[in-house]
C-alpha angles and dihedrals in degrees: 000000000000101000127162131218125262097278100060137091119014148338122276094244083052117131113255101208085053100041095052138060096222130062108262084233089057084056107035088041112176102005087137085078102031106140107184129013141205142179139226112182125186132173094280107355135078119207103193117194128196143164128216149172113234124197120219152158132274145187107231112189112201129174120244111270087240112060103222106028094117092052091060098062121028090224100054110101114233096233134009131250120213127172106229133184116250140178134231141175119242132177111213116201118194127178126183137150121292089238077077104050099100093047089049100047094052078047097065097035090060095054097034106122119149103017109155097192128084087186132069121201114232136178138151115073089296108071092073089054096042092042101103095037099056090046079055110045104037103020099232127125117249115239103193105212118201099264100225092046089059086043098059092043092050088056098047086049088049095045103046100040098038109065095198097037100124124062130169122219117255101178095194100037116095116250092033092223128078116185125218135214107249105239111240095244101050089191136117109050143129119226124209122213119201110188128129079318139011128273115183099192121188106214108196097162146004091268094021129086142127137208103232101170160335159183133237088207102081137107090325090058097043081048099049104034084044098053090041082054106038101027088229113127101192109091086215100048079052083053081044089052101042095051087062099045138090114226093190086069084065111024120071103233125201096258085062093053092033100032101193093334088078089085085061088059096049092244125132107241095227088060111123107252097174117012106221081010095144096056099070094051102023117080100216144100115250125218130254095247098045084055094047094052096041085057098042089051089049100064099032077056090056100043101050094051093049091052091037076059106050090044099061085034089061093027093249124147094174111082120170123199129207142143140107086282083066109045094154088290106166083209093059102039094051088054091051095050099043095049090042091050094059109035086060090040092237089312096111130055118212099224122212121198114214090217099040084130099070098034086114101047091047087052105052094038080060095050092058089044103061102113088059088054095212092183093079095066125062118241125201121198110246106236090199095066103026120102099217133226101293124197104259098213107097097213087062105066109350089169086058094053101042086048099093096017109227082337127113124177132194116169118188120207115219102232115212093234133047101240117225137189104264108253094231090070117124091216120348100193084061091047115118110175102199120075095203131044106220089193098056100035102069096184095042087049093052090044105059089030084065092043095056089039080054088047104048090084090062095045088043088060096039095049087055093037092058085066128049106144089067122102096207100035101115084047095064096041093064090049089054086049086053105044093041089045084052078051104057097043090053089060090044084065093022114034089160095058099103095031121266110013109236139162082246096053080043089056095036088051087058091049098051086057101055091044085049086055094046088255088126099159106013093183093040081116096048093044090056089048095046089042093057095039095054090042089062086055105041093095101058093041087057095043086047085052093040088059097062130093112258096261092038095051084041088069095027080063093051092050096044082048087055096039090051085046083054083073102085120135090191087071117084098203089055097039092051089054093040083061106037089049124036100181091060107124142142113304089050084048085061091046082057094049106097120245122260143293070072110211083266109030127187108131093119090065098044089054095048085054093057085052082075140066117308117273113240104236138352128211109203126189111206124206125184129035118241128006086020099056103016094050102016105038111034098045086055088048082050101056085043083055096050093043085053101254110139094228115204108197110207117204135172123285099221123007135273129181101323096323112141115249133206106264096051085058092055091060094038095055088042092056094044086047082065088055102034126068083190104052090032103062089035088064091052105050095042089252091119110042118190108201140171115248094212091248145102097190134117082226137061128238099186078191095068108047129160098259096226079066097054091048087049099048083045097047089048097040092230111208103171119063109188113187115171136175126051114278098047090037102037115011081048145014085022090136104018115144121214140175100251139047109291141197125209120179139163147143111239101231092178122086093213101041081046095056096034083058091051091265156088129247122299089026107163120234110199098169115178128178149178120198114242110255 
């Protein structure tokens, strides 16, 4: 993050309403309800924690109290919808520069309301300088943490909760940063700490590190060398400095001591031999930027082959930087890459965290916290209210830097359920969810940015149209337009701001803003529509089934998987055609499904499985409401339950665009129990298990699963893994691989994804596959 050194901005009586961008209620969001508070203070920056409870709309689903009643009159709905209050737990992190300290402090006492807690949390120097003034100013006691122990709890917070935390540097890719899957067991690692100093801590555990080493030659010393030789007192304008020198007009390099003969000793001739190595010889004056970068080059250099050290000293390929030396900085990055990299020979990686800055403040927010134990729940970064990881280099984006002004936000939303790897992975340290990566494929990433700029429109009116009976509805809905289409520009500059760029952190995004402006579920209303209208067909689709001959109903049930897949609203091409044309249903979705051999094709196979014994039991993950999952996927599950197969039907945890939830399952299955002998007595007898899958998300992360899930898939030895439709089966989890046999279908319902795939819209992907023994 852009962040300037103690001198800068303002005083500390400054107004804050004057002295920011933003409006302080747009920063300290919530702190009406902040329950508990910590510190994290630095030399010249602030990291404010704090906990609090938000209140917000959501779209509650219940049966009639009579079973039946929508089957007496075609108009009646087969379940109501009703909008109810509900209350979460958020932890807000704000960091801003220490000139601002007093103004935000009287800030916070004048909006505190229903704090719980007499004590803050503080760690970092600061909190011995700020001490008094806090106790004044808030009324509340300081309680001083150790500041590595907050440290190391801020990482593993960071590490296991945020799935593209970590990123490693690459100076000439474009984009610089290059995200990495976080490994399922985050332990071991050694952390190193560059602050004044350098601390080289081994975490082995979540309560177990050591410190193993260090340097006294660290930031301090690049400050304080650089400031005796430039003459220049503010750490960031020295970075500045340094990005625009040549250190080879000050370092003596191999090729200078060599000449050509460095080749015979293996050595590249643009290696440093003598840091600093010209000014003794040469009779000139160097400039201000050579020497910066000379000496920049010279302490990266020496960091990273103290901690390349530690780390093949302690067996250890995973080494995480941080510090205010760090910051984010792409100058200091790139040294401590480079010198790491060949010190280790390419063997270790140096690691970057997105959120470095805030690792104190986490950590001591989680120290006070303890009694509540937070590590027990889940937590997912809010993408609405965080600020993003934003280039640094001023020349790069200065619209980007100025947007917040010294302000930075990231906001975490508690999650009901701890999430978990499913079980079935293959390996779950190798899965990557997303099939594209947005931020490496320029063309792709312009692409779908410009397809959800062309869609906001249509979510913009759905959103209004699923509540009419609200006064401001239109109202919030222009501020959602306007917060996802900020959104989406930033990516356009910064497609590395929320991690890896992908079609699913595009969708989410969108999520997170319409939860942000009370739409929580804009198609409740269509869903309950689409839901009635299929019931009432679910019998004659089954007899009509019932009818074939075993290998004809086998790929009658396929087709009718992929029809009902046809049914998604987040699709323009199919949405266009719901709206234009009412009396569009199933049998006109199969007519659209292309003819086989379908563009992946394994539907041979698949039926030369179901020649064979029964699989055990079948996970499958549902996708679309109605006609997908009422005519598509129950009679499937219908035709596993009569061949003997247990069948666990996954479905989301909280909506998103007209995907089906939880909770609707739960009364669909219930009505076709009252018309099915099949599905009835399966329910009953816990052959046929309906669970949430933890997410609210077109796509699928089979890495972060609700846990009652992965019990349930363990405890029923699941050996079919059925995922359709084409967020879950192409955007993601194309080329998962699993344990076990899998099925991923979907019909393609984008012209571009389509041709990209070597195919045209409504291409039918039947992908089936058996692990290699």
């Amino acid at each position: 993050m852009a962040e300037r050194g103690a001198s800068g901005g303002g005083s500390g009586g400054d107004s804050l309403d004057k002295s920011i961008t933003l409006p302080p209620d747009e920063i300290f969001r919530n702190l009406e309800n902040a329950k508990r508070f910590a510190i994290d203070i630095g030399g010249s920056l602030t990291k404010l924690a704090y906990y609090s409870t938000v209140q917000h709309k959501v779209a509650k689903v219940r049966s009639f109290d009579h079973p039946g009643k929508d089957m007496e009159q075609d108009h009646e709905p087969p379940y109501e919808v009703s909008v109810q209050e509900e209350i979460t737990a958020r932890l807000h992190f704000i960091k801003f520069e220490n000139t601002y300290m007093e103004a935000c402090l009287d800030f916070i006492r004048d909006h505190l309301v229903n704090t719980e807690t007499k004590v803050i949390q503080a760690t970092g120097g600061g909190a011995y300088k700020f001490k008094d003034l806090i106790e004044e100013k808030l009324r509340l006691k300081v309680d001083k943490e150790d500041v590595m122990t907050c440290l190391i709890k801020g990482c593993n917070f960071v590490l296991r909760n945020i799935p593209h935390e970590a990123f490693v540097y690459q100076k000439d890719a474009d984009p610089e940063f290059r995200f990495q899957t976080n490994h399922p067991n985050i332990f071991p690692y050694l952390l190193v700490n560059i602050g004044s100093g350098v601390s080289i801590v081994k975490v082995e555990t979540e309560d177990r590190f050591e410190w193993i080493g260090g340097s006294s030659i660290g930031g301090g010393t690049f400050w304080g060398l650089g400031a005796l030789l430039t003459k220049t007192k503010k750490f960031d304008e020295l970075l500045q400095l340094a990005s625009r020198g040549r250190h080879a007009n000050v370092d003596m390099l191999v090729q200078d001591i060599y000449g050509g003969a460095h080749q015979t000793l293996g050595l590249s001739g643009n290696l440093i031999a003598s840091s600093f190595g010209k000014s003794a010889t040469a009779d000139r004056e160097f400039s201000k930027e050579d020497m910066a970068k000379s000496l920049l080059h010279m302490i990266s250099n020496d960091i990273g082959q103290l901690a390349c050290l530690y780390a093949k000293l302690h067996g250890l390929d995973r080494v995480y930087f941080g510090g205010f030396f760090i910051r984010g900085h792409p100058v200091t990055m790139r040294t401590i890459t480079y010198s790491i990299n060949f010190f280790s020979k390419g063997e270790v990686q140096a690691l970057f965290l997105r959120h470095e800055g805030y690792l104190g403040a986490i950590g001591a927010f989680l120290k006070g916290a303890e009694q509540d134990n937070p590590n027990q729940y889940s937590w997912g970064e809010n993408y609405a209210a965080s600020s993003g990881l934003m280039s640094t280099s001023p020349e790069l984006c200065p619209t980007q830097r100025a947007r917040s002004g010294t302000f930075d936000l990231l906001e975490m939303d508690r999650l009901e359920r701890p999430l978990v790897n499913l079980p079935l992975l293959l390996d779950p340290s190798s899965y990557v969810p997303d099939t594209v990566d947005l931020t490496d494929d320029a063309l792709a990433r312009q692409y779908w940015l410009t397809c959800f700029e062309e869609a906001l429109d249509g979510v913009v009116k759905r959103a209004v149209a699923s509540q009419p009976e609200s006064i401001d509805a239109a109202e919030r809905a222009e501020k959602f337009r306007q917060k996802y289409w900020s959104k989406l520009q930033t990516l356009r500059h910064q497609p590395f701001a929320y991690g890896t760029l992908t079609v699913r952190s595009l969708l989410d995004t969108r999520e997170h803003c319409l939860n942000e402006f009370n739409f929580p579920d804009p198609y409740s209303k269509v869903k309950q529509k689409e839901n009635g209208l299929a019931l009432k067909c679910f019998q004659s689709v089954t007899r009509s089934l019932d009818s074939l001959a075993w290998e004809e109903r086998q790929l009658a049930l396929v087709k009718g998987l992929l029809a009902g897949n046809v049914f998604d609203w987040g699709a323009k091409a199919v949405s266009d055609v719901l709206e234009s044309d009412p009396q569009f249903g199933f049998e006109e979705a199969k007519r659209k499904l292309q003819e086989r051999p379908w563009l992946v094709d394994s539907y041979s196979r698949w039926l030369q499985r179901l020649k064979g014994p029964p699989h055990k039991c079948a996970l499958i993950f549902a996708d679309n409401s109605g006609i997908d999952i009422i005519l598509g996927v129950f009679p499937f599950v219908r035709e596993l339950l009569f061949r003997g197969t247990e069948v666990i039907l996954a479905c989301n945890s909280g909506p998103a665009l007209n995907d089906v939830t939880y909770s609707e399952s739960l009364i669909v299955a219930e009505r076709i129990a009252a018309m099915d002998p099949i599905v009835c007595s399966a329910l009953r007898e816990d052959r046929l298990l309906l669970v949430q899958t933890g997410s609210s998300s077109p796509c699928l992360d089979l890495s972060r699963l609700d846990k009652g899930l992965a019990v349930l898939v363990r405890e029923r030895g699941a050996d079919l893994v059925v995922i359709e439709g084409m967020g879950r089966a192409i955007h993601t989890n194309y080329h998962a691989s699993l344990r076990c046999e899998s099925l991923k279908l979907a019909v393609v319902k984008n012209a571009w994804l389509a041709e990209r795939l070597g195919g045209q819209l409504f291409s039918v992907i039947f992908k089936y596959e058996v692990p290699t023994q």
